[in-house]
RODO-2510 file (C-alpha; in nm, 4 decimals, decimal comma):
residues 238
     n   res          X          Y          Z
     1     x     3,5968     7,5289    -2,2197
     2     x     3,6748     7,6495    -1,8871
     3     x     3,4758     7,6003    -1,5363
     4     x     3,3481     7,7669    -1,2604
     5     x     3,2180     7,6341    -0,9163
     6     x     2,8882     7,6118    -0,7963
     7     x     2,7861     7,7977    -0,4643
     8     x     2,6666     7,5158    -0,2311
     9     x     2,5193     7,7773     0,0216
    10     x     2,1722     7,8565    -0,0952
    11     x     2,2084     7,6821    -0,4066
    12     x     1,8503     7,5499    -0,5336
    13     x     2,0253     7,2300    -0,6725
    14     x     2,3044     7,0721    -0,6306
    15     x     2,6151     7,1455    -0,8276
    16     x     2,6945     6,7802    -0,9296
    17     x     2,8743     6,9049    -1,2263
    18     x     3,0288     7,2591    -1,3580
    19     x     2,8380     7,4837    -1,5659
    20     x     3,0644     7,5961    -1,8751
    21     x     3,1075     7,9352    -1,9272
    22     x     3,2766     8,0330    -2,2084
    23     x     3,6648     8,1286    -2,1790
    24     x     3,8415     8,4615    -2,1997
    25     x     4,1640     8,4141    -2,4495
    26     x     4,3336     8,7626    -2,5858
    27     x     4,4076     8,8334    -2,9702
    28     x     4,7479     8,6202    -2,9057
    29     x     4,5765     8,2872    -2,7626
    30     x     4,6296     8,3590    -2,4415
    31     x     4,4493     8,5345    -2,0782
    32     x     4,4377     8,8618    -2,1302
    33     x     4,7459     8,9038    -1,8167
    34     x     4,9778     8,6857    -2,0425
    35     x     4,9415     8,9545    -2,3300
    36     x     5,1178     9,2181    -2,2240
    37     x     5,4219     9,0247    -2,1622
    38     x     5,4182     8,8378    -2,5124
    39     x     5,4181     9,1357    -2,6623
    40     x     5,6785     9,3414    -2,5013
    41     x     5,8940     9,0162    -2,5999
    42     x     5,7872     9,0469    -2,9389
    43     x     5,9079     9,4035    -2,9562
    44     x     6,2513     9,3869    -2,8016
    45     x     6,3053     9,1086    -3,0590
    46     x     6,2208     9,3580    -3,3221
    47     x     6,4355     9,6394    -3,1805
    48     x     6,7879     9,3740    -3,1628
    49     x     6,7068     9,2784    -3,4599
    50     x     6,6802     9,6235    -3,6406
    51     x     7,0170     9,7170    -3,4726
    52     x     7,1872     9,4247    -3,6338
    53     x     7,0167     9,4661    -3,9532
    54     x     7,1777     9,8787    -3,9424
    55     x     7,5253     9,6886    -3,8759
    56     x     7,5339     9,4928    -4,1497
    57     x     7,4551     9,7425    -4,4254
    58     x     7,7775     9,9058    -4,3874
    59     x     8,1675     9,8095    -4,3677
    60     x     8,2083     9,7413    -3,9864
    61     x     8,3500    10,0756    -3,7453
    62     x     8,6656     9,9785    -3,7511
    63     x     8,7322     9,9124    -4,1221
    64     x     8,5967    10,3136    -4,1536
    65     x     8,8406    10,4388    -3,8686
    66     x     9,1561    10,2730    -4,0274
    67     x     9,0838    10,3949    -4,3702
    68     x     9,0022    10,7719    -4,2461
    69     x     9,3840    10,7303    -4,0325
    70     x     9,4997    10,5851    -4,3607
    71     x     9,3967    10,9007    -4,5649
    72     x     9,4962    11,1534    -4,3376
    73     x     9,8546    10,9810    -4,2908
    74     x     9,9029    11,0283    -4,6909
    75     x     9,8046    11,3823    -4,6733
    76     x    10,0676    11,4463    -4,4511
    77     x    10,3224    11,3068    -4,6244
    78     x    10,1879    11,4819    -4,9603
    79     x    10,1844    11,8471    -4,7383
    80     x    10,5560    11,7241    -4,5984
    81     x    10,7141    11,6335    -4,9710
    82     x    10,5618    11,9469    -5,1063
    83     x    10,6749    12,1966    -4,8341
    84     x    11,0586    11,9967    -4,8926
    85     x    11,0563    12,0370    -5,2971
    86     x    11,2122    12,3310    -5,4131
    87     x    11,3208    12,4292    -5,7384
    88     x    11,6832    12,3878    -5,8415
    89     x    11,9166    12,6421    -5,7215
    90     x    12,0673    12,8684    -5,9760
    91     x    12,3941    12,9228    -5,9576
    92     x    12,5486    13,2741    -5,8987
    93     x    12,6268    13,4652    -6,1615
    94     x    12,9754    13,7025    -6,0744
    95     x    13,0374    13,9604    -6,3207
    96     x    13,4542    13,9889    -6,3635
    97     x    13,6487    14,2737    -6,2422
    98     x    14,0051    14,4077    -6,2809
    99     x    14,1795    14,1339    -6,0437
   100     x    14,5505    14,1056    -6,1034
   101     x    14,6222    13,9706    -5,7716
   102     x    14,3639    13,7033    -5,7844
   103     x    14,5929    13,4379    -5,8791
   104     x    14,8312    13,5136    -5,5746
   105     x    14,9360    13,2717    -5,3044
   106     x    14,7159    13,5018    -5,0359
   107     x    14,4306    13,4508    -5,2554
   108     x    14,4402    13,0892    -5,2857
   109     x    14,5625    13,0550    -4,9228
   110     x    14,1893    13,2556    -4,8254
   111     x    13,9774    13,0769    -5,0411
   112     x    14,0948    12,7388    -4,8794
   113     x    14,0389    12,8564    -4,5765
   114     x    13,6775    13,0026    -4,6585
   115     x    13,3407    12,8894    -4,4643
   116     x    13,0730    12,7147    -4,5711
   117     x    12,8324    12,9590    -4,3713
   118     x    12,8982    13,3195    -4,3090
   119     x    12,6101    13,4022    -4,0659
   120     x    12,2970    13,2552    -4,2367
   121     x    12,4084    13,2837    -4,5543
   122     x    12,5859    12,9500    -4,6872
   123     x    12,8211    12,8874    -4,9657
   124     x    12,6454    12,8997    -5,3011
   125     x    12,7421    12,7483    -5,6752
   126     x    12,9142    12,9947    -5,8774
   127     x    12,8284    13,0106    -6,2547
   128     x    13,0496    12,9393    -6,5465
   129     x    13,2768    13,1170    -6,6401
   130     x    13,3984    13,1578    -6,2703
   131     x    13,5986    13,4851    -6,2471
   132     x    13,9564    13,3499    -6,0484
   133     x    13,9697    13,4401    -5,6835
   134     x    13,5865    13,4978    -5,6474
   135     x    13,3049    13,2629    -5,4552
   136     x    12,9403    13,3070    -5,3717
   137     x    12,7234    13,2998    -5,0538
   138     x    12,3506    13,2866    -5,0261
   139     x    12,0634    13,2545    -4,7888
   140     x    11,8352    13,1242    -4,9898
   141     x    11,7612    13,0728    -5,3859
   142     x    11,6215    13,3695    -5,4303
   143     x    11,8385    13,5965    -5,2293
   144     x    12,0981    13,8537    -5,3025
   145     x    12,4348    13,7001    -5,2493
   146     x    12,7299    13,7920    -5,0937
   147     x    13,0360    13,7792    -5,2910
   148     x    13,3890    13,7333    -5,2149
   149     x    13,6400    13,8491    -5,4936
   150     x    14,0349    13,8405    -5,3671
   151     x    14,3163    14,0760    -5,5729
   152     x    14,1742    14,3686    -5,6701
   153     x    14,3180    14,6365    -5,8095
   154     x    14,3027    14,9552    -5,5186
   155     x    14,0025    15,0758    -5,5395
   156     x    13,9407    15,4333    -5,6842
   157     x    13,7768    15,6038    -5,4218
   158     x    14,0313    15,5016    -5,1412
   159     x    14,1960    15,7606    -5,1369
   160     x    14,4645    15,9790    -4,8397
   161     x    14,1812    16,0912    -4,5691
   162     x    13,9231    15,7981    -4,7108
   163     x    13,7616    15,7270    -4,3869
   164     x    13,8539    15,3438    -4,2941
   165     x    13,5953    15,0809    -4,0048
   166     x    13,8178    14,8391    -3,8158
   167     x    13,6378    14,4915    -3,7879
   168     x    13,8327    14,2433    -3,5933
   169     x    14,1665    14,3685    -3,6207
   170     x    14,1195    14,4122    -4,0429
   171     x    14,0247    14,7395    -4,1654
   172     x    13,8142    14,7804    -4,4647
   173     x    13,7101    15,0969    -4,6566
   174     x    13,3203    15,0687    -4,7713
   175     x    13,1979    15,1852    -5,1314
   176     x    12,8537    15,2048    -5,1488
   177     x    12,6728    15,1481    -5,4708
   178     x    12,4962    15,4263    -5,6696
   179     x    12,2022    15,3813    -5,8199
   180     x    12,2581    15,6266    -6,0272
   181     x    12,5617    15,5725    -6,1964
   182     x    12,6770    15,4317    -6,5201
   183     x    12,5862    15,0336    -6,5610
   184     x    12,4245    15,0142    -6,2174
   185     x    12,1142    14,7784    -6,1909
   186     x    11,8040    14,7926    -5,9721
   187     x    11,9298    14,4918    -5,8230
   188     x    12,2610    14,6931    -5,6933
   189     x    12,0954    14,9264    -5,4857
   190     x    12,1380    14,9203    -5,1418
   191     x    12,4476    14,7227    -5,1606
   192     x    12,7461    14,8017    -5,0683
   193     x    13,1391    14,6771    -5,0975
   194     x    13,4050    14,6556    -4,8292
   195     x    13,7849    14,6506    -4,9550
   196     x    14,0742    14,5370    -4,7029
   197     x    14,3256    14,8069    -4,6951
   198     x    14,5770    14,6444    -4,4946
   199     x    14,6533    14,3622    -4,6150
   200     x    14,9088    14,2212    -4,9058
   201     x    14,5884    14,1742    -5,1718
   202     x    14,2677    14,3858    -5,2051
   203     x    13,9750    14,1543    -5,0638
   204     x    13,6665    14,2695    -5,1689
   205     x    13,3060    14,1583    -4,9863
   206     x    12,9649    14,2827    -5,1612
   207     x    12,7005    14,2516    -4,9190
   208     x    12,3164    14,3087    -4,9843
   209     x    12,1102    14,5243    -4,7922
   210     x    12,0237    14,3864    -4,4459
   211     x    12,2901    14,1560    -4,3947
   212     x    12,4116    14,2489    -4,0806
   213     x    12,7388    14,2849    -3,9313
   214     x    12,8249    13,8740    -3,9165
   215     x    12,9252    13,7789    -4,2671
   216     x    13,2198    14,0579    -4,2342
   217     x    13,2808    13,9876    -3,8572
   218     x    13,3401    13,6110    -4,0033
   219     x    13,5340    13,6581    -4,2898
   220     x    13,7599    13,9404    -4,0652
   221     x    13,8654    13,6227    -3,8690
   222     x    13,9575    13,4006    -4,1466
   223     x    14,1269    13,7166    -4,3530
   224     x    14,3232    13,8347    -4,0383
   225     x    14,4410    13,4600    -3,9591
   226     x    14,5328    13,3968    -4,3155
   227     x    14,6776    13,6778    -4,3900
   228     x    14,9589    13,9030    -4,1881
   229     x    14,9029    14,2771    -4,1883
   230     x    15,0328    14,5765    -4,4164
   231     x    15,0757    14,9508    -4,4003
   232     x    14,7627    15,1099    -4,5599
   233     x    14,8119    15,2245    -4,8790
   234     x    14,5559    15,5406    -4,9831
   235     x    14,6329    15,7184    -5,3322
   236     x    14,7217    16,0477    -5,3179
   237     x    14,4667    16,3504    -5,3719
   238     x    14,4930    16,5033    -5,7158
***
């Protein structure tokens, strides 16, 4: 029970002891200005505890961050073995050709003395049987190749007023293939063959279409350091 005072001014008797009055408690227990703050204390304990209780339903942040770094890492290196495989290379496949010179000291003296790259094209496996004096070059495994075949026989068409292209001190005479001949295939067109007419053996250098001008600017240098220079010699007309 709780007290109050007595008013002594103008009190008709004296207040020798308290009159009880009944006491105010809230719904908690407690005055009604003690509430408020139990409560607000009863719901920030509530709130920390619902945030801990989200935590620990799950793996913790970090766990989730190394195992997302962990999968992307072995995607890349699944993308980066992929984009590296590639299927075996084929090797070239040279038909043979009259070449009775292709057993000649020049001929082995220039194929020692061949590059590994001519331009971007890069020396290639050559099929079995390998016609003698002949080797392969190729940009990639499913490009056209260039190929180098040394002794020839002279070639038909060079003939007295055949028009002949210098290239680095060599000269060459250029057949181009016809798609229309006799045992051409759809693969030959476009091509086209240079012959060295100045030199002891016939040199002979296929070269796809769109090749450029550096795989026989290359192989002018080795062929004119290899071998020394000769008189042209055309066949006569008729």
């Amino acid at each position: 029970m709780c007290h109050r005072a007595c008013h002594l001014l103008g009190a008709s008797r004296p207040c020798d002891e308290p009159e009880p009055i009944p006491c105010l408690r809230g719904p908690l227990g407690r005055y009604p200005h003690e509430r408020t703050g139990q409560v607000y204390e009863s719901e920030v304990a509530t709130d920390v505890t619902s945030d801990r209780d989200a935590d620990s339903d799950g793996p913790p942040r970090a766990w989730i961050i190394a195992a997302l770094a962990l999968a992307v890492a072995a995607i890349a290196v699944v993308l980066v073995v992929a984009a590296n495989h590639q299927a075996p290379e084929k090797p070239v496949a040279i038909a043979a050709v009259p070449a009775p010179q292709a057993t000649s000291a020049a001929c082995h003296d220039l194929l020692a003395e061949l590059p590994q790259r001519l331009g971007d094209y890069r020396r290639a496996a050559v099929a079995e049987p390998t016609p003698e004096g002949a080797t392969a070059w190729r940009a990639g495994p499913q490009s056209t190749p260039v190929i180098l075949r040394c002794g020839l026989a002279r070639p038909a068409e060079f003939v007295v007023g055949a028009p002949i292209q210098i290239v680095d001190q060599v000269q060459w005479f250029q057949v181009t293939e016809d798609p229309g001949s006799a045992g051409s295939r759809p693969a030959d067109a476009g091509r086209s063959t240079w012959y060295t007419v100045d030199r002891p053996v016939y040199v002979a250098l296929t070269l796809p279409p769109g090749s450029g001008p550096t795989p026989i600017q290359e192989l002018s240098a080795v062929i004119d350091h290899v071998m020394a220079a000769v008189p042209i010699n055309p066949a006569q007309v008729g």
